[in-house]
C-alpha positions in Angstrom: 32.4 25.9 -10.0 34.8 28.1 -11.8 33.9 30.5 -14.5 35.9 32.4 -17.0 33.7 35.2 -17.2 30.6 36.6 -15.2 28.2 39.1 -16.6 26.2 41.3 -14.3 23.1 42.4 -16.0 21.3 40.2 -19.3 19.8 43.4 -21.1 20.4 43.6 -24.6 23.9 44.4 -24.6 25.4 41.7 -21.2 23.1 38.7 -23.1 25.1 39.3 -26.1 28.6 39.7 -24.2 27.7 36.5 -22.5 26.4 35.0 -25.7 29.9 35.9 -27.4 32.1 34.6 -24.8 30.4 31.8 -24.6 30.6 30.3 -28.5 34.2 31.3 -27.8 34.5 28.4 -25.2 34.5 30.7 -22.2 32.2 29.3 -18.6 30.1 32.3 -18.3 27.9 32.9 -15.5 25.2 35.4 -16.1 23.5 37.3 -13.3 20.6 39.5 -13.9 19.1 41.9 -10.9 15.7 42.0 -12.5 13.3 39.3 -13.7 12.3 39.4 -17.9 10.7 42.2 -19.4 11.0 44.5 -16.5 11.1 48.7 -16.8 13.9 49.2 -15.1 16.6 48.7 -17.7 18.6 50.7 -20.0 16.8 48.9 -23.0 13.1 50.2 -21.5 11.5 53.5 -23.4 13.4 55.9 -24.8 16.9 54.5 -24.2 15.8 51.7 -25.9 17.9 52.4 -29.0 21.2 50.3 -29.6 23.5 51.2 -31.7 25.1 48.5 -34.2 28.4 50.3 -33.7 29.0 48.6 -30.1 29.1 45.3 -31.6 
């Protein structure tokens, strides 16, 4: 299959590029290294903060 777009990594900020591209019509494929809720992200502790400016 062909995509238009591949993620790599579904944190908080590659779900919503995926999530965006995707209402736009785009094939997205989303790969994640990690299964859910794992500590080894950059959403995890004190990095946990996104800002509503990226969006």
């Amino acid at each position: 299959m062909r995509y238009d777009a591949i993620v790599l990594g579904l944190g908080g900020m590659g779900s919503a590029v995926a999530a965006h591209a995707a209402a736009r019509g785009m094939r997205v494929l989303g790969l994640e290294r990690f299964g859910p809720a794992h500590a080894r992200g950059a959403s995890h502790g004190r990095t946990r903060i996104i800002r509503q400016a990226y969006f």
